[in-house]
N, CA, C and O of each residue as an XYZ file, in Angstrom:
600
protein
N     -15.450    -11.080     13.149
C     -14.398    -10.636     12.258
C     -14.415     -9.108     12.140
O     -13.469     -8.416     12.519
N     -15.422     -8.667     11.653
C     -15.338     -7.320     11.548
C     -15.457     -6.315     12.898
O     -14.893     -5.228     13.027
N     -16.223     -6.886     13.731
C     -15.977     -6.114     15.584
C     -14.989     -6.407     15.743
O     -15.099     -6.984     16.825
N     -13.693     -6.486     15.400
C     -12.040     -6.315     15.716
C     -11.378     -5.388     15.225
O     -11.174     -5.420     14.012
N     -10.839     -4.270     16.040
C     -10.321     -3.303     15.761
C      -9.369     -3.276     14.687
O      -9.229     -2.444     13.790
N      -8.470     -4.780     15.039
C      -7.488     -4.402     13.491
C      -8.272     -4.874     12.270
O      -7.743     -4.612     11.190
N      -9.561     -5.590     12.241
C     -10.002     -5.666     10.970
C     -10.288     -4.070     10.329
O      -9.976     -3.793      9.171
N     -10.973     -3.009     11.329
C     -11.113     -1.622     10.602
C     -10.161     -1.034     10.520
O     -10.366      0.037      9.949
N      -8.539     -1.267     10.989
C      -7.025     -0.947     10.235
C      -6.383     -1.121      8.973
O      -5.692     -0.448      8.209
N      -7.024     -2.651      9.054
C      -6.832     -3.541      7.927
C      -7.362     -3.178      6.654
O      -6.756     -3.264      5.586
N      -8.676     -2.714      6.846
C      -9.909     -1.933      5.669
C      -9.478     -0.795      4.938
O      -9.438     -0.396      3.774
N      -9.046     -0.283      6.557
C      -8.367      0.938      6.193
C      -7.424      1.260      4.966
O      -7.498      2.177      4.148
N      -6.335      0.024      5.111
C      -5.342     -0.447      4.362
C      -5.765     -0.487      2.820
O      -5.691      0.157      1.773
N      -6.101     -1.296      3.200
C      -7.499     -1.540      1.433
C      -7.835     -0.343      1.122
O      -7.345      0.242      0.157
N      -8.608      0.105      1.810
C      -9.515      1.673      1.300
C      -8.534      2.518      0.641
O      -8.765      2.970     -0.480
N      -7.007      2.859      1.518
C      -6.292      3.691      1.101
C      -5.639      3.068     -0.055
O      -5.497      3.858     -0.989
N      -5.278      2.094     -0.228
C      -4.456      1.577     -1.678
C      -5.720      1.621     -3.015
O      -5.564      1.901     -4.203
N      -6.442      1.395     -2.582
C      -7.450      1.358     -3.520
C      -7.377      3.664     -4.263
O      -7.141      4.259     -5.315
N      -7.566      3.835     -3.547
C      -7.584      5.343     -3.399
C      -6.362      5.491     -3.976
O      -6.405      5.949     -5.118
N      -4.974      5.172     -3.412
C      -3.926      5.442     -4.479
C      -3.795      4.956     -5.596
O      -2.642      5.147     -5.982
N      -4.659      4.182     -6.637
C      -4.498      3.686     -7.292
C      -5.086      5.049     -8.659
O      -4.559      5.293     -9.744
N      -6.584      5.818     -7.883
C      -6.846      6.685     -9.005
C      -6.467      8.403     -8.748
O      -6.908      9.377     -9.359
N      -5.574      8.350     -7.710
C      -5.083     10.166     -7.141
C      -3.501      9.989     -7.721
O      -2.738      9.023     -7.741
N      -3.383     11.346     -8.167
C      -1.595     11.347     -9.249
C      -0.973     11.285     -7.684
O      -1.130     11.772     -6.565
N      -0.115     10.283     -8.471
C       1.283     10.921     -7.422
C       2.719     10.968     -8.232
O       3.829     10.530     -7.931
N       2.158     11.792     -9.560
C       3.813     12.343     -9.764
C       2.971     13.473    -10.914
O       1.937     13.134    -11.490
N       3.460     14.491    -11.056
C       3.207     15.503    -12.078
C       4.274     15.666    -13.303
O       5.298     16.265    -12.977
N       4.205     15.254    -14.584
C       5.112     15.466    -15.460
C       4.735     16.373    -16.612
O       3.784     16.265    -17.387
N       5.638     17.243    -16.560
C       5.581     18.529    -17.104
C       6.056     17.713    -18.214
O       7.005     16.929    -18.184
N       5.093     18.054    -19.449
C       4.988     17.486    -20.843
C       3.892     18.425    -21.348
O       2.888     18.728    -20.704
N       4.201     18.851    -22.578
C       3.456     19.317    -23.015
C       2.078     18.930    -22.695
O       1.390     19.948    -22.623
N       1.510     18.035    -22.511
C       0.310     17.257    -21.863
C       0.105     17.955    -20.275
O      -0.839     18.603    -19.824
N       1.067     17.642    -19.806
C       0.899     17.799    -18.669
C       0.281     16.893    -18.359
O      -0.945     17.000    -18.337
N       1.060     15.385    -17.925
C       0.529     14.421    -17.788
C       0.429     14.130    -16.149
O       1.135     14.794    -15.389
N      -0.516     13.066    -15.613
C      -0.496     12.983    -14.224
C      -0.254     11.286    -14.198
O      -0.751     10.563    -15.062
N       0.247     10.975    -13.528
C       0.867      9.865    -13.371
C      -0.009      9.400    -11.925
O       0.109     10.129    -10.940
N      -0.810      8.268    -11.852
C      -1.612      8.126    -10.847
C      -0.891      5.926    -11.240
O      -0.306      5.364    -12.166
N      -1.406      5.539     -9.987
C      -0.746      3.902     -9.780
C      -1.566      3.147    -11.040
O      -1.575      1.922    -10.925
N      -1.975      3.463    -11.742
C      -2.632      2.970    -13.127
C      -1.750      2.742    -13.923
O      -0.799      3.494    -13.708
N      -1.508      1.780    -15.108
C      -0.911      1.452    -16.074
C      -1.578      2.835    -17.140
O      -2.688      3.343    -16.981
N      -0.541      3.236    -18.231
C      -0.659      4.281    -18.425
C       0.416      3.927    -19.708
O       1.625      3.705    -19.779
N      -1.183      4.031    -21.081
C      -0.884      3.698    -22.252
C      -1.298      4.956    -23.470
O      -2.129      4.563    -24.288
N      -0.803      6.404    -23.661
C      -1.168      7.276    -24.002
C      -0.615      7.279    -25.339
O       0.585      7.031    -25.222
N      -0.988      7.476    -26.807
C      -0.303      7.612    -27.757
C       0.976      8.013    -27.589
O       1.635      7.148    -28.166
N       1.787      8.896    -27.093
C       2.981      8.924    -27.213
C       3.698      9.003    -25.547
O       4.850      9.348    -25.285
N       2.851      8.661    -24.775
C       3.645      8.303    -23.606
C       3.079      7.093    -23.509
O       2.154      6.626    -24.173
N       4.120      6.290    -22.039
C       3.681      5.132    -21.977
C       4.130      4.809    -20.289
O       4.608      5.804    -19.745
N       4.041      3.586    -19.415
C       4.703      3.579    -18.525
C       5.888      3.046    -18.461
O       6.339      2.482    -19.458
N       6.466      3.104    -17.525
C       7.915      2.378    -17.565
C       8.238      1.445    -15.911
O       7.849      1.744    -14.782
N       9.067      0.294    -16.363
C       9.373     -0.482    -15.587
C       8.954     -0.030    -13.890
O       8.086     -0.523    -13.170
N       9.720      0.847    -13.661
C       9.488      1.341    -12.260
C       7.973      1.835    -11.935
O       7.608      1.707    -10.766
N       7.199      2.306    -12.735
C       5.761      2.408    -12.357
C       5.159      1.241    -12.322
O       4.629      0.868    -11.276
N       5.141      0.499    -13.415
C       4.484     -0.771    -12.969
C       5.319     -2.082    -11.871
O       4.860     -3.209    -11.685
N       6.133     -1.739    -11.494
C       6.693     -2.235    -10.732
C       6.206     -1.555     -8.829
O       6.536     -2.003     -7.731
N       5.367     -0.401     -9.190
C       4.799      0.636     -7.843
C       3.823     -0.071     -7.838
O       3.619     -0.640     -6.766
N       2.746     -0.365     -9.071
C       1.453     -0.559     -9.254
C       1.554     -2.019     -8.700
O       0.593     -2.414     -8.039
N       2.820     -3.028     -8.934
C       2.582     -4.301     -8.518
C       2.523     -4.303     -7.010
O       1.741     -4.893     -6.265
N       3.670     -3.396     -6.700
C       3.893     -3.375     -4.696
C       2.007     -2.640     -4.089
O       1.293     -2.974     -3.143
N       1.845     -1.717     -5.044
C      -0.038     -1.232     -4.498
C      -0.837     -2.440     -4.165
O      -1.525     -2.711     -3.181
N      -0.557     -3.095     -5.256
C      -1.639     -4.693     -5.701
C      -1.357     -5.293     -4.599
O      -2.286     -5.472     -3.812
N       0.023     -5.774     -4.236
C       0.062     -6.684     -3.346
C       0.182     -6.174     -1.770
O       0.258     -6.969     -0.834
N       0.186     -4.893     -1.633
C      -0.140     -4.236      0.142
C      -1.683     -4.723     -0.576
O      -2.024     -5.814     -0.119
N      -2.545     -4.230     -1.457
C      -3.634     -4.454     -1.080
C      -4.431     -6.406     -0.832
O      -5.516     -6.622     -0.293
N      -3.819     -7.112     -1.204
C      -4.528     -8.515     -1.159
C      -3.546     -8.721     -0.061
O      -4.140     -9.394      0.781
N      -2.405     -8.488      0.325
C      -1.946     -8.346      1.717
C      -3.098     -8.318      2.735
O      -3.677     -9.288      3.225
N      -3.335     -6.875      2.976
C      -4.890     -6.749      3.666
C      -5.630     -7.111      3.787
O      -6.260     -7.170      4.843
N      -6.078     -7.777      2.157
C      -7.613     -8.776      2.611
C      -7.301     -9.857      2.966
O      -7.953    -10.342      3.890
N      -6.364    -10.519      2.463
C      -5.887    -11.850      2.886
C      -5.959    -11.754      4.954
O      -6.522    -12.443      5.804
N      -5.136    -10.626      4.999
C      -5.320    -10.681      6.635
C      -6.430    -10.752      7.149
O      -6.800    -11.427      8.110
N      -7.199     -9.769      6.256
C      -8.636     -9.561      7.412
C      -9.320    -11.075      7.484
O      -9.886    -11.436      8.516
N      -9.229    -11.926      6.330
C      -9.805    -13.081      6.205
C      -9.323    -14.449      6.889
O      -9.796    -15.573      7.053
N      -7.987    -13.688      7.242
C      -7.261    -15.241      7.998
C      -7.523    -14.763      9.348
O      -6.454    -14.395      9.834
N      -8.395    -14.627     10.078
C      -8.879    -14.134     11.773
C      -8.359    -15.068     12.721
O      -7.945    -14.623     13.791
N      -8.310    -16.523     12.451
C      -8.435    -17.465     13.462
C      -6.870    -17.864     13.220
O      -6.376    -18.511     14.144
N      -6.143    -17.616     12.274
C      -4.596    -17.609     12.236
C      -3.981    -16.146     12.913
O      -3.814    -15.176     12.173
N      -3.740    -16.090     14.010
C      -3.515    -14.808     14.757
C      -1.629    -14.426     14.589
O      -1.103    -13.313     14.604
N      -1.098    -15.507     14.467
C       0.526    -15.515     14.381
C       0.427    -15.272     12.958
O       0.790    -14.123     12.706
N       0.114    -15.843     12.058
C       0.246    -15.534     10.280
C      -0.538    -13.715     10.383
O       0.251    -12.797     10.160
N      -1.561    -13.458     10.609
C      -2.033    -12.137     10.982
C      -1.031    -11.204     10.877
O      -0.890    -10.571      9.830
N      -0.288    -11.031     11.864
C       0.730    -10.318     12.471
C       1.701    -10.231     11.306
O       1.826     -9.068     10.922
N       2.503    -11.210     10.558
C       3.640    -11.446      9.695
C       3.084    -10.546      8.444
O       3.831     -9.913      7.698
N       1.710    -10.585      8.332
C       1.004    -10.446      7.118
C       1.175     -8.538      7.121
O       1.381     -7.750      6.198
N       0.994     -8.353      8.480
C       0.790     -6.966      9.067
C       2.149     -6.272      8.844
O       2.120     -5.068      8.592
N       3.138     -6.799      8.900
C       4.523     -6.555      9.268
C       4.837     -6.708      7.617
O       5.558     -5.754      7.325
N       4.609     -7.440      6.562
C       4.443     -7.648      5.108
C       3.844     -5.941      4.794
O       4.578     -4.971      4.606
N       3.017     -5.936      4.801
C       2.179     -4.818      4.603
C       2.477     -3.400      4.835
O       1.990     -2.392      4.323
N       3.810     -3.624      6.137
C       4.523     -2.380      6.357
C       5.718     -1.913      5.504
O       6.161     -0.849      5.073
N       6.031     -3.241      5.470
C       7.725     -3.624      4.421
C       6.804     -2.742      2.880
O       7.485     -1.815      2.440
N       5.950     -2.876      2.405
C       5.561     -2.592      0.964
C       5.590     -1.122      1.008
O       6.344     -0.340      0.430
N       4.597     -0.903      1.828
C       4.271      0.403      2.477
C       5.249      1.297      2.536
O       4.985      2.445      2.179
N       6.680      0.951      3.028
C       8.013      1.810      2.957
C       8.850      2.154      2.077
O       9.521      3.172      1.907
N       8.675      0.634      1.215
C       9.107      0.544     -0.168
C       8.271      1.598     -0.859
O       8.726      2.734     -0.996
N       7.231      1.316     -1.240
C       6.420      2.172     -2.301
C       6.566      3.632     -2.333
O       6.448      4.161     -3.438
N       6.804      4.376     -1.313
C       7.326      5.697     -1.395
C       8.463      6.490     -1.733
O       8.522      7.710     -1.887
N       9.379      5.603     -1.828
C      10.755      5.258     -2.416
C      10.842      4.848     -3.754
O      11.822      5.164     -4.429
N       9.897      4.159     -4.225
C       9.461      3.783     -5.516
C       9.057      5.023     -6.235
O       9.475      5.470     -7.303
N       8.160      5.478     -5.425
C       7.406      7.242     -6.434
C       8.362      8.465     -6.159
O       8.229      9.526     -6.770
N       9.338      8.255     -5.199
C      10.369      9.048     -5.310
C      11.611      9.205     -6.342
O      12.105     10.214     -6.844
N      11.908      7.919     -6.464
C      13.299      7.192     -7.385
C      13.133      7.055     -8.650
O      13.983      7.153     -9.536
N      11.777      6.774     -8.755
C      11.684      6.103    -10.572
C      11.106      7.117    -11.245
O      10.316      7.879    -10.688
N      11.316      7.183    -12.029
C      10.400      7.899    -13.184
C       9.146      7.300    -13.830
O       9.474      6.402    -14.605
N       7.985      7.468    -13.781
C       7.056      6.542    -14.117
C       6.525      6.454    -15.596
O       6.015      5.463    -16.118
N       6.794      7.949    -16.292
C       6.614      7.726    -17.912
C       7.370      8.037    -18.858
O       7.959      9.094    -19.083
N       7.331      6.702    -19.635
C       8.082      7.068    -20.975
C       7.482      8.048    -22.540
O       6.698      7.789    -23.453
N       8.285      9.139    -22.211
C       7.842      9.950    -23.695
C       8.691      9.808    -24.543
O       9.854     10.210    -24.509
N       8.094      9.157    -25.454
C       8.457      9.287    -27.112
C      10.346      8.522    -26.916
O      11.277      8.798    -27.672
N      10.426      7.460    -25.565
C      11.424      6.512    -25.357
C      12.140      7.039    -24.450
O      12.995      6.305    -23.953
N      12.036      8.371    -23.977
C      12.724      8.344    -22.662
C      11.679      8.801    -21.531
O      10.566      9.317    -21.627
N      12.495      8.396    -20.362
C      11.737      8.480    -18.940
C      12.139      9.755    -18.497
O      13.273     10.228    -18.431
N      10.773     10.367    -18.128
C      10.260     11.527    -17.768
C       9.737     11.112    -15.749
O       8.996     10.352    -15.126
N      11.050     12.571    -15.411
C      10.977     12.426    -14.175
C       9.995     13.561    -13.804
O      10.054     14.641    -14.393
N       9.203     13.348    -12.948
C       8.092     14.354    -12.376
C       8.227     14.929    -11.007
O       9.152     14.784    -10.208
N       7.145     15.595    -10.897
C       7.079     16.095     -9.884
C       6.536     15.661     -8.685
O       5.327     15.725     -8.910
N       6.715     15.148     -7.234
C       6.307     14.422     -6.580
C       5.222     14.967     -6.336
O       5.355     16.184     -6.206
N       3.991     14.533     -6.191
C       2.818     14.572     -5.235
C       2.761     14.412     -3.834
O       2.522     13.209     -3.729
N       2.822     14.806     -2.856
C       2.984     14.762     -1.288
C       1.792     13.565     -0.717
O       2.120     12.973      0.311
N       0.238     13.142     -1.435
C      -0.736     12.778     -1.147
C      -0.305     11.162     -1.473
O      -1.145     10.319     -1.159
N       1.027     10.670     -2.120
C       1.404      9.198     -2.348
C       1.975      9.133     -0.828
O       1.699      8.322      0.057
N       2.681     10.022     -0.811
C       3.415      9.896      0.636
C       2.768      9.532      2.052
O       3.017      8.703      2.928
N       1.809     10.555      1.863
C       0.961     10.412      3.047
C       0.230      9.410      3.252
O       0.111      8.808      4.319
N      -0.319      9.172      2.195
C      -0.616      7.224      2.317
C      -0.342      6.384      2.657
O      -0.903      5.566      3.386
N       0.652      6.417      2.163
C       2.085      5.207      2.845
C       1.921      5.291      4.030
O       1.373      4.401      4.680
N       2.507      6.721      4.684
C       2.781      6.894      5.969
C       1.464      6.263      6.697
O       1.662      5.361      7.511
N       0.056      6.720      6.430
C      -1.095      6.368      7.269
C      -1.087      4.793      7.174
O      -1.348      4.158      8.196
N      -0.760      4.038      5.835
C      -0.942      2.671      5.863
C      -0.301      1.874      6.859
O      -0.739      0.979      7.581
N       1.511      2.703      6.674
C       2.155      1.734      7.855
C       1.462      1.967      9.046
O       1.258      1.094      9.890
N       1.050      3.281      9.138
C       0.312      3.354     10.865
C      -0.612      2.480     11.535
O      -0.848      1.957     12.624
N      -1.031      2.583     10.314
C      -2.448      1.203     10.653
C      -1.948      0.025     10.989
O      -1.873     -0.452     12.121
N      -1.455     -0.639      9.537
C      -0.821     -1.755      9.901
C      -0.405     -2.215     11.232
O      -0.743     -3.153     11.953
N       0.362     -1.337     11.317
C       1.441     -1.255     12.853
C       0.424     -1.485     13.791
O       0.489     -2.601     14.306
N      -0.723     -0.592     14.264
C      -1.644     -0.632     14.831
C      -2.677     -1.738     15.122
O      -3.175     -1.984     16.220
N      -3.001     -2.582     13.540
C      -3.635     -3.915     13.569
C      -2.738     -4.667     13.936
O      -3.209     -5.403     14.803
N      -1.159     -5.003     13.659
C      -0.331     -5.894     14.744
C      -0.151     -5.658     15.981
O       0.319     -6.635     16.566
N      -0.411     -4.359     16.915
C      -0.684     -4.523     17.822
C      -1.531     -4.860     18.724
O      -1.093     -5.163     19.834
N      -3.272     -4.898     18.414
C      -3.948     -5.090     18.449
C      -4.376     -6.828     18.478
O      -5.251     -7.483     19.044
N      -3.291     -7.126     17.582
C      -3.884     -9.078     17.220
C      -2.583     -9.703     18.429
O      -2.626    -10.748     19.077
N      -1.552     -8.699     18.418
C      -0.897     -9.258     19.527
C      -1.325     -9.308     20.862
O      -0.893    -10.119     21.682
N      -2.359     -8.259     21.138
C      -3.397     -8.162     22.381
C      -4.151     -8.976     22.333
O      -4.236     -9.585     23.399
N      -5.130     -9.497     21.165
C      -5.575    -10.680     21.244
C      -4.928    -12.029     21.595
O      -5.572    -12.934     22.126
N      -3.751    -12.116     21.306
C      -2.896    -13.346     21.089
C      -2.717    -13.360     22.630
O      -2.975    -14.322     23.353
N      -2.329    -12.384     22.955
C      -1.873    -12.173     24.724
C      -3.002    -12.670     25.673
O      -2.780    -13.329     26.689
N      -4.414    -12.234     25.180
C      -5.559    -12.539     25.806
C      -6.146    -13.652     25.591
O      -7.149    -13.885     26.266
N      -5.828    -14.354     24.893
C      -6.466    -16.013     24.873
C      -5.064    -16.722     25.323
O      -5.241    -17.925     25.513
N      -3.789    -16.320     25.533
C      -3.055    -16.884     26.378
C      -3.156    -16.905     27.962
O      -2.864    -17.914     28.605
N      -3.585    -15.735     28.542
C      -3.836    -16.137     29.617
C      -5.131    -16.513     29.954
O      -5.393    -16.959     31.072
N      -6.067    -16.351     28.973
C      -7.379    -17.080     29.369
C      -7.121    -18.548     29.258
O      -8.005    -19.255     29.741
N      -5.986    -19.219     28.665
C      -5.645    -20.778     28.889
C      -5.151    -20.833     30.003
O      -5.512    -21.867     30.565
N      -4.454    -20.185     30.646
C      -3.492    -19.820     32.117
C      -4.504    -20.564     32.634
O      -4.383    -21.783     32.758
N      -5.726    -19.837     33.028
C      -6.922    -20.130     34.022
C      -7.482    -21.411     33.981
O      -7.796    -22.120     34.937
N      -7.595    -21.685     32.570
C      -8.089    -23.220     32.219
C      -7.266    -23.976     33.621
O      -7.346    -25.191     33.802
């Protein structure tokens, strides 16, 4: 399981969502000067709003996306779909920290300043991804023609 290249894509995947979960990716100029990181975010007079926890749910689920893949090895066709899942979130979610506003002060939503380091995440996650479906499709390819021979 783990000597398979897309399982250390897959990790990858994990590692980096995990990582976006405690690095800001929006800056809101508030007297606070608050940082908005994929955490639920319950501050006396700010709070989050729909569209952040709606980022934090798409984080959650690229990440059990991932493990779920790395753990289904011997399902090589579900693998792949899971991989291709994982990209779909991945594209979404940056669009998410672009569009929404993630905190509410004192009842209205406070739009920030983007962080470039949400972005780049994304971008490396789909890479991977992309990369572990190609990879399981090389496998898939290679125990097909090793039946050829049978």
């Amino acid at each position: 399981m783990i000597q398979r290249k897309q399982t250390l894509f897959l990790l990858q995947v994990a590692f980096l969502s995990i990582c976006l979960l405690f690095v800001p990716v929006q800056f809101i100029n508030i007297p606070q000067a608050a940082r908005a990181s994929l955490l639920p975010l319950n501050d006396g007079n700010a709070g989050s709003t729909m569209g952040h926890l709606a980022a934090i749910g798409l984080n959650a689920l690229g990440l059990m996306l991932a493990l779920v893949c790395i753990f289904s090895y011997k399902k090589r066709n579900v693998q792949v779909k899971l991989c291709y899942a994982i990209m779909a979130v991945y594209v979404i979610l940056p669009l998410m920290m672009a569009l929404c506003p993630f905190i509410n002060v004192n009842g209205t939503a406070q739009k920030g300043d983007v962080n470039v380091f949400g972005y780049i995440v994304s971008a490396v996650c789909i890479l991977s991804a992309y990369l572990a479906a190609r990879f399981i499709n090389k496998d898939i390819a290679l125990i097909k023609s090793a039946d050829r021979i049978r």
